[in-house]
C-alpha positions in Angstrom: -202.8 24.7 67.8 -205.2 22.9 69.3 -204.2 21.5 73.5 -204.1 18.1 73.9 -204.3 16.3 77.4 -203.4 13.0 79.0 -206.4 11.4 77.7 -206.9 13.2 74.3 -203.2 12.5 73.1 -203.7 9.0 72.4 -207.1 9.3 70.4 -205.1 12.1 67.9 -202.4 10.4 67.2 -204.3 7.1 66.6 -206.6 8.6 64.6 -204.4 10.8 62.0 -201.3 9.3 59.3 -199.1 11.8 60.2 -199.6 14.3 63.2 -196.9 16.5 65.0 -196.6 17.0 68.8 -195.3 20.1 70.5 -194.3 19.4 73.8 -194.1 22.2 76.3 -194.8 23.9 79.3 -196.0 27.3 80.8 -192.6 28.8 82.5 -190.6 27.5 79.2 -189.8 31.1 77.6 -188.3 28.8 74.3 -191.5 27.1 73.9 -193.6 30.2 73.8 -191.4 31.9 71.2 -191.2 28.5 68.6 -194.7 27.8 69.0 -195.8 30.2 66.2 -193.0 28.9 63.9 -193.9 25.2 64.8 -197.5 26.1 63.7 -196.4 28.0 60.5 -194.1 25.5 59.3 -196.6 22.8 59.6 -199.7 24.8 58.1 -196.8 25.6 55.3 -196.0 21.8 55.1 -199.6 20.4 55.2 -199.2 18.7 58.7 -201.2 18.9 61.5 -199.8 19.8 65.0 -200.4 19.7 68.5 -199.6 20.5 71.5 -199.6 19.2 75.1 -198.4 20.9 78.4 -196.3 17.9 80.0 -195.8 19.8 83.4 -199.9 19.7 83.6 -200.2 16.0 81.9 -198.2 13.4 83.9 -198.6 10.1 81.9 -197.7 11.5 78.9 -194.2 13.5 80.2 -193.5 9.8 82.1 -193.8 7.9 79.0 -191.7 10.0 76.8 -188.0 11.1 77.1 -188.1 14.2 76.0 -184.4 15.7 75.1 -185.7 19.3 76.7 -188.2 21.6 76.2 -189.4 22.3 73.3 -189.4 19.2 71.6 -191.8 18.4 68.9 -192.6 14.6 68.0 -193.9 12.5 65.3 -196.4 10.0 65.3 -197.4 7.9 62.1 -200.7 6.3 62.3 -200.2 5.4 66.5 -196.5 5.2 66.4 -193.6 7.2 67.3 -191.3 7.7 65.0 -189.0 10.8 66.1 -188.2 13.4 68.5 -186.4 16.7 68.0 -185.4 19.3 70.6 -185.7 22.4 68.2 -186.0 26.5 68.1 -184.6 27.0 65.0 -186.7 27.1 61.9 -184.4 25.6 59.1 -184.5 22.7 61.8 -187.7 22.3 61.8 -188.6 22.9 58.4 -186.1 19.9 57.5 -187.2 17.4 60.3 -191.1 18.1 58.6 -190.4 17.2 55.7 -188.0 14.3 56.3 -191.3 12.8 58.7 -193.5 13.5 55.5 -191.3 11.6 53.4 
């Protein structure tokens, strides 16, 4: 996954239909375990995903209300559309594929 920043965030999720945010931070044990399974399920799903440390990006963790760590969210050609607080695949899998449709 490629690491976004405060700056960087905005031009991806302008820029693509459908892209996927994972939003995390360094001490979160949670995030480090989903992260692979966040990756999988969207390589599996044909989405592309992010991710940002918001303990390291500021604007971006100010601007969002983020239900807890991780969450992953979903933009749609420069607009939010959803955010999920999520570990479990079958979860994630679902919210994917709902965003896709």
């Amino acid at each position: 996954m490629q690491e976004l920043n405060d700056q960087t965030i905005f031009d991806v999720i302008e820029k693509e239909d459908l892209v996927l945010i994972d939003f995390y931070a360094s001490w979160c044990g949670s995030c480090r375990i989903a992260a692979p399974m966040f990756e999988r399920v969207a390589t599996e799903e044909g989405v592309k995903i992010f991710k940002i440390d918001v303990e390291k990006n500021p604007k971006i963790k100010e601007s969002l209300e983020l239900p807890g760590l991780p969450s992953v969210g979903c933009f749609k050609k420069g607009e939010p559309q959803d955010l999920i607080n999520v570990t479990k695949e079958d979860v994630f899998r679902e919210f994917v594929q709902k965003m896709k449709a």
